[in-house]
C-alpha positions as CSV (number, residue, x, y, z in Angstrom):
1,X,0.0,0.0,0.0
2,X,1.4,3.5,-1.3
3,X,1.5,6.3,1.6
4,X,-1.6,8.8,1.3
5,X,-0.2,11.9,1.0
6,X,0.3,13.8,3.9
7,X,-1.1,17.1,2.7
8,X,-2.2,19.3,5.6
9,X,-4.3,22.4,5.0
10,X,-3.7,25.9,6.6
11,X,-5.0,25.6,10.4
12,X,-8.3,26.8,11.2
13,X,-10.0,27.4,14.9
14,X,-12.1,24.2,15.6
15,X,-15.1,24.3,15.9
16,X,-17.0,23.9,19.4
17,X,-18.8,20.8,18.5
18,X,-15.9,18.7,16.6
19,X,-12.2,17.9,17.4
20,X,-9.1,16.6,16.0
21,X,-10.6,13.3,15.6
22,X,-14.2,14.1,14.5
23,X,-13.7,13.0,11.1
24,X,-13.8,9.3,12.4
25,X,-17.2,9.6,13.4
26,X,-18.5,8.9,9.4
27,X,-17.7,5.7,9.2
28,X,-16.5,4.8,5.8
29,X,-13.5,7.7,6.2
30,X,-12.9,5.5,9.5
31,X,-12.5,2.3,7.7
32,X,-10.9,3.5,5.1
33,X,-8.4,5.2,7.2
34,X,-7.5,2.8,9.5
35,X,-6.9,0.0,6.0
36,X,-4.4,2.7,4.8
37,X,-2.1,2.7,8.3
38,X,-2.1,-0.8,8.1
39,X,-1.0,-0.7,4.4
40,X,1.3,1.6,5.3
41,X,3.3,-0.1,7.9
42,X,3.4,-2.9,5.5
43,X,5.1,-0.8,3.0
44,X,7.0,1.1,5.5
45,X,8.5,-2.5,6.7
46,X,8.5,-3.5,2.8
47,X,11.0,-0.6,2.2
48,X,13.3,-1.4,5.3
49,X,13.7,-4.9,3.9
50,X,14.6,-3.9,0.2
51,X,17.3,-1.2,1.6
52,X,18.9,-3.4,3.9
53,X,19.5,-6.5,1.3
54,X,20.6,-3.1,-0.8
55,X,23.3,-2.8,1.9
56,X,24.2,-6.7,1.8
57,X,23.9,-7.0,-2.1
58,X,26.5,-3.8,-3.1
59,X,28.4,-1.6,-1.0
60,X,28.5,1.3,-3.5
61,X,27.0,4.3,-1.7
62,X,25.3,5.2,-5.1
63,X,23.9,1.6,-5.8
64,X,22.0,1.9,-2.3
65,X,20.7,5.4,-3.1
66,X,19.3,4.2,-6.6
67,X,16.8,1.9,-4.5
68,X,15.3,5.6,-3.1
69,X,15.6,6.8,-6.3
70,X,13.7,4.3,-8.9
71,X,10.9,4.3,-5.6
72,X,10.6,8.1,-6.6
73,X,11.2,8.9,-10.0
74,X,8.0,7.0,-11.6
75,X,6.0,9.2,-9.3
76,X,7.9,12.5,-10.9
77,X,7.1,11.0,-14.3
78,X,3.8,9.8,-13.8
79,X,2.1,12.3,-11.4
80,X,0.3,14.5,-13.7
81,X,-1.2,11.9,-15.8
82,X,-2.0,10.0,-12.5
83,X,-4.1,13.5,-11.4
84,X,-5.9,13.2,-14.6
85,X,-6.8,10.0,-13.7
86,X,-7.9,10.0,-10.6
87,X,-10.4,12.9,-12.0
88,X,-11.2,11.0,-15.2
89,X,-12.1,7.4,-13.6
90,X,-14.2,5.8,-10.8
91,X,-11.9,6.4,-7.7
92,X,-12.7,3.1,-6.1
93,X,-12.2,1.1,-9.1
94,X,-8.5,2.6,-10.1
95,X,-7.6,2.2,-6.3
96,X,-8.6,-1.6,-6.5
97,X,-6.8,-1.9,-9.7
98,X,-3.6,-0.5,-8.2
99,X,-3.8,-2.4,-5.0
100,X,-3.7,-5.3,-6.8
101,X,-0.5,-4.6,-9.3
102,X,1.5,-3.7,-5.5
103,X,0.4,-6.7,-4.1
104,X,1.7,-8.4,-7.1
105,X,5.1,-6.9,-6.4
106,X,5.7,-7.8,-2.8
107,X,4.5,-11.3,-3.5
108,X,7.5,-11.0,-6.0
109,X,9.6,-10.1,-3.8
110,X,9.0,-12.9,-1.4
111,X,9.0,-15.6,-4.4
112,X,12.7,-14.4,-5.1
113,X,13.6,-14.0,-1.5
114,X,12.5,-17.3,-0.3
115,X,14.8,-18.9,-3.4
116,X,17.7,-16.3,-2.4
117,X,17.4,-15.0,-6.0
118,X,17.3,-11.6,-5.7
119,X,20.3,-9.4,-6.9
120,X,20.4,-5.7,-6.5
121,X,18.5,-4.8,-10.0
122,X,15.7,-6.8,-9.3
123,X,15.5,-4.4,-6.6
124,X,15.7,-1.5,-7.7
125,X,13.2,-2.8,-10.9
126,X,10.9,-3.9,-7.5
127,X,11.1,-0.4,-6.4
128,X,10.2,1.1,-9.6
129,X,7.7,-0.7,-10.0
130,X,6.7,0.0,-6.8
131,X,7.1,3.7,-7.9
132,X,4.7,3.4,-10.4
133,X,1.9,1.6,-7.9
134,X,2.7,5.3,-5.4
135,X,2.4,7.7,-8.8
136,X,-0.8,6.4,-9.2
137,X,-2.3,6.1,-5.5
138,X,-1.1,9.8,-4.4
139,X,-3.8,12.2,-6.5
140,X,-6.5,9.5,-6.1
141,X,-6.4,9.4,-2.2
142,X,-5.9,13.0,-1.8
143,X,-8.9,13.3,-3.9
144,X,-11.7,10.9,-2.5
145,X,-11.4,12.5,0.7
146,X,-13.8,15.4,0.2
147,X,-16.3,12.3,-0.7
148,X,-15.6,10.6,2.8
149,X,-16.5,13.7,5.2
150,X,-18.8,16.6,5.0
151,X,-16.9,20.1,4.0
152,X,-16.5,21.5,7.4
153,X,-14.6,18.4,8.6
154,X,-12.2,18.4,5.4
155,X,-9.1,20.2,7.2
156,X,-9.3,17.9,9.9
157,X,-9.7,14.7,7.8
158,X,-6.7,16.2,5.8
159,X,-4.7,16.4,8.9
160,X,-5.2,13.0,10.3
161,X,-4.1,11.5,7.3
162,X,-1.0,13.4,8.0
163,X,-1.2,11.7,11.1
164,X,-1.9,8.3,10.0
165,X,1.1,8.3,7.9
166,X,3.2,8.9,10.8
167,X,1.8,6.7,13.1
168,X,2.6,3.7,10.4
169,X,6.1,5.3,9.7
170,X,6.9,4.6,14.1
171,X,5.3,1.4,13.8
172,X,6.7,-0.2,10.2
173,X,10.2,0.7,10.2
174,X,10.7,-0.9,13.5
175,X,8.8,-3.7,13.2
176,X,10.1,-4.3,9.7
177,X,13.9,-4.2,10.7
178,X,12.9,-6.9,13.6
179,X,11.3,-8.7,11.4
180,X,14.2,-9.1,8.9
181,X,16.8,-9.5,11.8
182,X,14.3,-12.5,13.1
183,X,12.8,-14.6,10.6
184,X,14.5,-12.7,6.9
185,X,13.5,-10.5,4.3
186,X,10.9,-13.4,3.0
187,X,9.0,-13.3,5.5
188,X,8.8,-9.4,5.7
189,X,7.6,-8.9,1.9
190,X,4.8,-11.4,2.9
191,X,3.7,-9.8,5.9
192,X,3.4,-6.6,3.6
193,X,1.3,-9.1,1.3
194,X,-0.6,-9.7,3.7
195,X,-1.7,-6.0,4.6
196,X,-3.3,-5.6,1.2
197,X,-5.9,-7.6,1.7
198,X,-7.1,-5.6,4.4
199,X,-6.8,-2.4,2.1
200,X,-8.5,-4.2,-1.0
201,X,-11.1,-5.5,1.0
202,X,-12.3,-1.9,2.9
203,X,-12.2,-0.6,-0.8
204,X,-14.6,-3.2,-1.8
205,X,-16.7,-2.3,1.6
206,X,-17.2,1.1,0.3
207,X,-20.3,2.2,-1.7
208,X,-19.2,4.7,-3.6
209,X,-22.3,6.7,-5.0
210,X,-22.1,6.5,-9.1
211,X,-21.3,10.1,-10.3
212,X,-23.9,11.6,-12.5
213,X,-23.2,12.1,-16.4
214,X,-21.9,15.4,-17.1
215,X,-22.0,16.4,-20.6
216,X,-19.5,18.7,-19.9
217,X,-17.0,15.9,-18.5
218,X,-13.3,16.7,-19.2
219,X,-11.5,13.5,-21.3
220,X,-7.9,12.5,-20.4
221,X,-5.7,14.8,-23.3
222,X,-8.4,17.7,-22.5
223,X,-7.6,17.6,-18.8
224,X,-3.7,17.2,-19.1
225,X,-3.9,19.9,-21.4
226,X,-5.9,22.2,-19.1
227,X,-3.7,20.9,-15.6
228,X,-0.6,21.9,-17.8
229,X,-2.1,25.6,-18.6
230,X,-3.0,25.8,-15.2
231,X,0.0,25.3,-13.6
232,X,2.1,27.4,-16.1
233,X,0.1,30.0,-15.6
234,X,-0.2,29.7,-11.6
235,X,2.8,32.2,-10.8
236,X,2.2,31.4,-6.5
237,X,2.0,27.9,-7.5
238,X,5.5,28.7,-9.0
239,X,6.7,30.2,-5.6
240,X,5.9,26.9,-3.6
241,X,6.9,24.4,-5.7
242,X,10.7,26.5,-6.1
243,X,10.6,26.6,-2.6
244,X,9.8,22.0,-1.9
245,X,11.7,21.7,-4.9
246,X,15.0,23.3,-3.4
247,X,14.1,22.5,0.6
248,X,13.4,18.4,-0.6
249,X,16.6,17.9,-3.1
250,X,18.8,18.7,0.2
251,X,17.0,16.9,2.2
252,X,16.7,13.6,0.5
253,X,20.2,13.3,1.1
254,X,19.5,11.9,4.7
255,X,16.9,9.3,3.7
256,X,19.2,8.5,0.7
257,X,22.2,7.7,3.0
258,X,20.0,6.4,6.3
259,X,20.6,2.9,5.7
260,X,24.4,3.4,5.6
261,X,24.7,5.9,7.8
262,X,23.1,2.6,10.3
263,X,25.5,0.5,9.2
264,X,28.9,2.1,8.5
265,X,28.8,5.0,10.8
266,X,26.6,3.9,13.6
267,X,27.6,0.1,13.4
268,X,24.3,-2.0,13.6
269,X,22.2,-3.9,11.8
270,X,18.5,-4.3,9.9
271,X,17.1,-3.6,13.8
272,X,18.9,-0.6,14.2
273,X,18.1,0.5,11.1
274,X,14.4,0.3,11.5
275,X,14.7,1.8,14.9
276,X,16.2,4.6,13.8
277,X,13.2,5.0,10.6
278,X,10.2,4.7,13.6
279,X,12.2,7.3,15.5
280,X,12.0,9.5,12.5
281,X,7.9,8.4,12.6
282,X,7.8,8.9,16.0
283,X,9.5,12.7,16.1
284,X,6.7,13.5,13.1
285,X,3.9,12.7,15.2
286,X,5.4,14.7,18.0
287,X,6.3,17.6,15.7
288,X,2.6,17.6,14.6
289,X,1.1,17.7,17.8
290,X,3.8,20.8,18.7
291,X,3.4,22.7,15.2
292,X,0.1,24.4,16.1
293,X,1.8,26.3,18.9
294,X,4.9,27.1,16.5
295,X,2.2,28.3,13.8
296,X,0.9,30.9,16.7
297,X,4.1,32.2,16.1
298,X,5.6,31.7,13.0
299,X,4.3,32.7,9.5
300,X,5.1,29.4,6.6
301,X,8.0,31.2,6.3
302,X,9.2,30.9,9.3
303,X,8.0,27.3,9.6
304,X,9.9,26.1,6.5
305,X,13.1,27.6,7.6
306,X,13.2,26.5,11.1
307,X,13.0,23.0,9.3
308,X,15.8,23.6,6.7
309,X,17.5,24.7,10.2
310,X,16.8,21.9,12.3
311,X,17.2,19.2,9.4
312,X,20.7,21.0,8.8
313,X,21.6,20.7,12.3
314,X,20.7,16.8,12.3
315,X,23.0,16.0,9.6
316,X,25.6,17.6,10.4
317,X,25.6,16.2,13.7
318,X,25.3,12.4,12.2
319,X,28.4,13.2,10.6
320,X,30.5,12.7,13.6
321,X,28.9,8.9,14.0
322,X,27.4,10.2,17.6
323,X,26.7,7.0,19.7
324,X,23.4,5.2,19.3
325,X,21.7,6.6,22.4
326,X,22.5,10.4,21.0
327,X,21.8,9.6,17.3
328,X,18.0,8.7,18.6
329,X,16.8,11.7,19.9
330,X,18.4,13.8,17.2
331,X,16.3,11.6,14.2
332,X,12.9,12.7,16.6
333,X,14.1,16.1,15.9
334,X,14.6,15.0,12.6
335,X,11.1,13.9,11.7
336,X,9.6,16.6,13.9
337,X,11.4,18.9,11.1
338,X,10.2,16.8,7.9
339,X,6.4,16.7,9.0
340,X,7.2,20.6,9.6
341,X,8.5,21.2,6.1
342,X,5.8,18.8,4.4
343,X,2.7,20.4,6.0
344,X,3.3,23.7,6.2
345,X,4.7,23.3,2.3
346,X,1.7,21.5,0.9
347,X,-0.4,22.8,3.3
348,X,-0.1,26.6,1.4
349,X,-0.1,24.2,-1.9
350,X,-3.6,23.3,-1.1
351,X,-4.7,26.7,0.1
352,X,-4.4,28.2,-3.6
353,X,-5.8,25.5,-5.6
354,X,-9.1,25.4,-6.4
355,X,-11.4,22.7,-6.6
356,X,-11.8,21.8,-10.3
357,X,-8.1,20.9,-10.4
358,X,-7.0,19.9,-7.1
359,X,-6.2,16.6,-8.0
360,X,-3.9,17.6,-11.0
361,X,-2.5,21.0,-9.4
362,X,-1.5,18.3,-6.8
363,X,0.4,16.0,-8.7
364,X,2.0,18.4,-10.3
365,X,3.7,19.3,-6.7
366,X,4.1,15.5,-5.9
367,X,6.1,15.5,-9.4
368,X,8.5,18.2,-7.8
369,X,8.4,17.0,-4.8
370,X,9.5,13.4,-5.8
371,X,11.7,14.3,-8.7
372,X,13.5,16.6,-5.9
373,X,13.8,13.2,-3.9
374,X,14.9,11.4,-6.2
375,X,17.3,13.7,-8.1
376,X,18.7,14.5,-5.0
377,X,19.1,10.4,-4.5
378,X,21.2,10.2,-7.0
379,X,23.6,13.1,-6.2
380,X,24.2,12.6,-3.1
381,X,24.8,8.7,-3.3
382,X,27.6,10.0,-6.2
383,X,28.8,12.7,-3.7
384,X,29.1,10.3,-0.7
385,X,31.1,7.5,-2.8
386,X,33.2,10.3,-3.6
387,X,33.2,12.5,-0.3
388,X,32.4,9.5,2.3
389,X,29.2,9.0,4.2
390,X,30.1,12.0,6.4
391,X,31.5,14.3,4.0
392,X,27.7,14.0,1.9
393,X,26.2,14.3,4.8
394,X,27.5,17.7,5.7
395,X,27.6,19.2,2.1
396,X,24.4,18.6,1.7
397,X,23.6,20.1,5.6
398,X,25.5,23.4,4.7
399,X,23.8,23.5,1.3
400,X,20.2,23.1,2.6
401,X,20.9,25.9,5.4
402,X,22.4,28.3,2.8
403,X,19.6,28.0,0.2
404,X,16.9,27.8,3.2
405,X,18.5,31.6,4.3
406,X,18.3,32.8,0.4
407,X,15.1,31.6,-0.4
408,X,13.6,33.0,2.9
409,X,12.9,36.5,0.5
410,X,10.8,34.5,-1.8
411,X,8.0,34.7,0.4
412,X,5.1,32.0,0.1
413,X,1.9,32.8,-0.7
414,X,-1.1,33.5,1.9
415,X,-3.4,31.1,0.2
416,X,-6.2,33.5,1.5
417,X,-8.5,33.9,-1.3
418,X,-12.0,32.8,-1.9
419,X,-11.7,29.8,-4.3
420,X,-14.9,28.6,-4.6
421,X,-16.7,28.7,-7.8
422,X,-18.6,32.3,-8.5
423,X,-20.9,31.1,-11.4
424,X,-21.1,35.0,-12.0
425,X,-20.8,34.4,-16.0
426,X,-23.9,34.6,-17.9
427,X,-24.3,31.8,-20.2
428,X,-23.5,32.3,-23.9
429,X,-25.7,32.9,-26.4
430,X,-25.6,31.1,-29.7
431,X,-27.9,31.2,-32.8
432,X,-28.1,27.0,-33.0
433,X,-26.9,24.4,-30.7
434,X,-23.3,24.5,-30.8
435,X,-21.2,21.4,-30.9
436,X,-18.7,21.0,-28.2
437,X,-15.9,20.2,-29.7
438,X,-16.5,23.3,-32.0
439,X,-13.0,25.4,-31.5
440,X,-11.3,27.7,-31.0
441,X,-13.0,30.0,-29.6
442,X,-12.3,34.2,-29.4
443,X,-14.0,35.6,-26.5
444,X,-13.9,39.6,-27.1
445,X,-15.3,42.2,-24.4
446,X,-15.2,45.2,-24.8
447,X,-14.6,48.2,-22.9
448,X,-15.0,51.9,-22.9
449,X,-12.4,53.6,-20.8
450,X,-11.4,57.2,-20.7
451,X,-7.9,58.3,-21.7
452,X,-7.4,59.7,-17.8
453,X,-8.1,55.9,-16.5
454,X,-6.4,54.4,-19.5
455,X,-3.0,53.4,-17.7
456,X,-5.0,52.1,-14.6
457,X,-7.4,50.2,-16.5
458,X,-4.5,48.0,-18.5
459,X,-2.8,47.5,-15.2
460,X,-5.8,46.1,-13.5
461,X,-7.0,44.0,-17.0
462,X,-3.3,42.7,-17.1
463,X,-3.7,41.2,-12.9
464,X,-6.6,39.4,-14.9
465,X,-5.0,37.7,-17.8
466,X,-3.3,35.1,-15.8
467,X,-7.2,34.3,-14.2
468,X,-7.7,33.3,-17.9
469,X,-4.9,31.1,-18.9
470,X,-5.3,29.4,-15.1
471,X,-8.7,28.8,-16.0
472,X,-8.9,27.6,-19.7
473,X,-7.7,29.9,-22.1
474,X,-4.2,29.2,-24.1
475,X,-3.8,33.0,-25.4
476,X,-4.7,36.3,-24.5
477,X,-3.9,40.2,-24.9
478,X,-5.5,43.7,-25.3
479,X,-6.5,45.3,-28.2
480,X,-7.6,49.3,-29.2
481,X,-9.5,50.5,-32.3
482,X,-7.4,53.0,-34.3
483,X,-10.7,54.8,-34.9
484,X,-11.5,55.2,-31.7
485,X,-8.7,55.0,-28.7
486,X,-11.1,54.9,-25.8
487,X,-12.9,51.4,-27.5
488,X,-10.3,48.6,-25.5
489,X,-11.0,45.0,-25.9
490,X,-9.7,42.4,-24.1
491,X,-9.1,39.0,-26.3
492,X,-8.8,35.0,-25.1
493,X,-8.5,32.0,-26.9
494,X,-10.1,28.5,-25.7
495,X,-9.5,25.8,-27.4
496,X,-13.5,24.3,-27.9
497,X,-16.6,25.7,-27.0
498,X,-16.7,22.6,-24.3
499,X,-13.6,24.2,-22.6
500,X,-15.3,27.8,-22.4
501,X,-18.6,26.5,-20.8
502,X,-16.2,25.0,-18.4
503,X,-14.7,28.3,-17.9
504,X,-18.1,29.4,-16.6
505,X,-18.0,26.9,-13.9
506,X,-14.2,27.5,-12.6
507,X,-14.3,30.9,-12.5
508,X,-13.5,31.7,-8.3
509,X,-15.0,34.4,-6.6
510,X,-11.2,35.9,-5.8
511,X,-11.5,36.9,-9.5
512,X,-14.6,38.0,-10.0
513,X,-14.0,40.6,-7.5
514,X,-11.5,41.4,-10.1
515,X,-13.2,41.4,-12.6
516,X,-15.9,43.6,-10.9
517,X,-12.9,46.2,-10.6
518,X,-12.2,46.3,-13.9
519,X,-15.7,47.0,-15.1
520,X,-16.0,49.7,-12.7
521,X,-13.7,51.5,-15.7
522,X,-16.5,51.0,-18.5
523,X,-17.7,54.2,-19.2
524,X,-20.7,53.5,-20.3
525,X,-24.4,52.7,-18.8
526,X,-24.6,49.8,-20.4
527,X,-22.7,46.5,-19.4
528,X,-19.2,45.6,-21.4
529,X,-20.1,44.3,-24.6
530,X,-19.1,40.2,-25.1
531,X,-18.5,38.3,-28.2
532,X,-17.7,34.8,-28.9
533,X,-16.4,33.5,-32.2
534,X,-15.9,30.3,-33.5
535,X,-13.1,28.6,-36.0
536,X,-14.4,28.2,-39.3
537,X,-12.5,25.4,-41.7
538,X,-12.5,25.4,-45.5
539,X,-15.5,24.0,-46.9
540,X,-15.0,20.5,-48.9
541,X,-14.2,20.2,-52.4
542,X,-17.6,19.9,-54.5
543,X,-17.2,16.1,-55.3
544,X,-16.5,15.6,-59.0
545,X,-19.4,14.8,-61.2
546,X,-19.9,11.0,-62.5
């Protein structure tokens, strides 16, 4: 079972008549919840087993560290179509359907570990595979949990699956290392087996309601095409993802180097090593319980670089191979830092995002996110066969502190806006039914604006252009009529008629406010003229006569 994201949302008072746990109360977000922790330790202990035999089959630093990579890269590859997906299909199904394919691959593993037959790039083909299973879980749990709990309860549900994550990353790591040091790595892969069934079978408990036909449903190229625009156009999207992508390539270098950092510096074994993982778990579900007091005081900001600081400070002091007993508490304040970073990251992620495109938005950060991971992988397994385990260790330490201090001026967004859908567009007039896939589309409106307000109307109409290339269109601009300077019309292209009626739907309230503004500079009585025009082929050739 692939991890559910641990996505928190921006903090909220809660309310008088709910609590932390108040999700748990509907019961299929209960069931559902309590199948993924037990997945999860089973891939948490999965994992332990794959990078200790990494340790026993090679001792190249960089052949260990391609095991984290190929677990992360398909999930950089495939995130985006995976959001599309998860938007595209029925949920329940897909998740099923996955379930089953990583089942498949831990019952491979145990096959080949029971015959003593695996080598160290069946392995890393395991964890690719494995990858691929996680690139396609990620969007589709984040997204089924609006289904699970009613919209007032959302944060909260949000946040314990934050904290379900963590609970099964202090349990699995642990129980996975003892279980390899006791009865072997077979055994471990088939205790992971075994916790699908329990996820596979509360999948096939829940009823999922049918979703209604929409005639307006997006199709797989449609939807890539529009999660694409949105995100290129998205320029606070751009501001958090720079920010995980920088903060995560640093810090991969201590899960990268964990297993060896067990083994060479620290001197144990597969116990050790999945002691020190659950104290990792453990320090995230103690970081999550402190952050709300921290986020009394600190802005994200502030959050994320007290991380970078803390993380930093962790590594560094690994380098010295501190004895066991000392090398505990610091990984607690390790995870208490990596939960830190990951909410308060995603957490401002899923404060700008709208609704429509969550899901793909979403995977476009778990692409960064993971591509960060595993790019960073790589490096720092290279830079630690060079430099020793130490030496990595504290280049990468002193390079997440200095870019954590320089990026501190990019600030993050507030994620403060009112995102849900205004429906404040009239709907479009046509002389016959138009077909949807009719395209493109020109939407012109037009606006009369005095030379004085001129200069203030194009800087306001300018804040709005990236509202419609977020929300559908693929080109747009300003245009005057020679004849008559104070005539302004402002232009986008859509790419089918289908794609502009969806328009109508995405459009927030944030910018309609805007767009309110910018009428206020139409100096007429009567409302901004608006045009739609459609593509027009060549006719056919006549056919020739017989």
């Amino acid at each position: 079972m692939t991890r559910m994201a641990a996505q928190a949302l921006r903090p909220t008072p809660t309310p008088a008549n709910g609590g932390t746990f108040a999700p748990l109360a509907q019961a299929t977000f209960a069931v559902l919840w309590a199948a993924t922790i037990l997945g999860n330790i089973g891939s948490f202990m999965r994992d332990v087993a794959s990078a200790w035999l990494a340790t026993d089959l090679s001792t190249s630093p960089a052949a260990v560290a391609t095991i984290q990579a190929a677990a992360t890269l398909p999930v950089f590859l495939l995130a985006i179509p995976a959001g599309v997906l998860s938007d595209i299909l029925d949920r329940r199904r897909f998740l099923i359907a996955v379930q089953v394919g990583l089942a498949m691959v831990s019952g491979t593993l145990m096959v080949l570990a029971w015959r003593q037959a695996l080598t160290i790039e069946i392995l890393i083909g395991m964890a690719f595979l494995g990858g691929i299973g996680a690139a396609m879980m990620g969007p589709t749990w984040q997204s089924i949990v609006p289904e699970l709990v009613p919209q007032h309860e959302l944060k909260r549900a949000v946040a314990l699956n934050a904290l379900g994550v963590n609970i099964a990353r202090a349990i699995g790591p642990a129980a996975g290392g003892l279980l390899l040091a006791a009865f072997g790595a077979a055994t471990t892969y088939g205790v992971d087996l075994v916790s699908y069934i329990f996820v596979i079978a509360a999948l096939l408990w829940w009823n999922r309601p049918q979703r209604p036909a929409d005639p307006l449903r997006e199709h797989f190229f449609g939807a890539f095409r529009a999660g694409l625009r949105f995100t290129r156009a998205h320029s606070k999207l751009h501001i958090v993802l720079a920010r995980a992508a920088v903060h995560f390539a640093f810090g991969s270098s201590i899960w990268a180097l964990l297993p060896l950092v067990a083994k060479q510096l620290l001197q144990g074994g597969a116990s050790l090593y999945g002691v020190l993982l659950g104290a990792v778990g453990l320090g995230a579900i103690l970081g999550a319980l402190v952050m709300p007091r921290l986020q009394r005081r600190l802005d994200a900001d502030g959050m994320v670089l007290l991380s970078a600081v803390v993380t930093a400070v962790v590594m560094a002091a690994l380098c010295i191979a501190p004895p066991v007993w000392l090398a505990l508490p610091l990984l607690l304040f390790l995870g208490a830092a990596w939960i830190t970073a990951l909410t308060t990251l995603g957490g401002v992620a899923q404060a700008i995002l709208p609704n429509w495109v969550r899901g793909r938005a979403l995977a476009v950060y778990q692409m960064v996110f993971n591509g960060a991971m595993a790019a960073g992988s790589l490096v720092w397994g290279f830079v630690a066969q060079a430099l020793g385990i130490s030496g990595g260790l504290l280049v990468a330490a002193g390079g997440l502190l200095a870019a954590a201090l320089l990026l501190h001026r990019l600030r993050l967004p507030r994620g403060e806006e009112d995102l849900a859908p205004a429906q404040h567009w009239p709907e479009p007039e046509g002389a016959d039914e138009i077909a949807h896939d009719r395209g493109p589309v020109m939407i012109l409106i037009e606006y009369c604006v005095r030379a004085e307000d001129r200069d203030a109307f194009l800087r306001a109409v300018h804040k709005l252009s990236e509202e419609r290339l977020r929300d559908g269109a693929f080109n747009w601009g300003v245009m005057e009529d020679p004849a008559d300077p104070e005539l302004l019309t402002e232009w986008f292209l859509v790419e089918s008629w289908a794609e502009h009626l969806r328009q109508h739907r995405r459009v927030p309230h944030a910018d309609a406010d805007l767009q309110r503004e910018i009428t206020r500079f139409h100096a007429r009585e009567t409302p901004p003229r608006v045009r739609h025009l459609l593509g027009v082929g060549l006719p056919a050739a006549p056919s020739a006569p017989h």
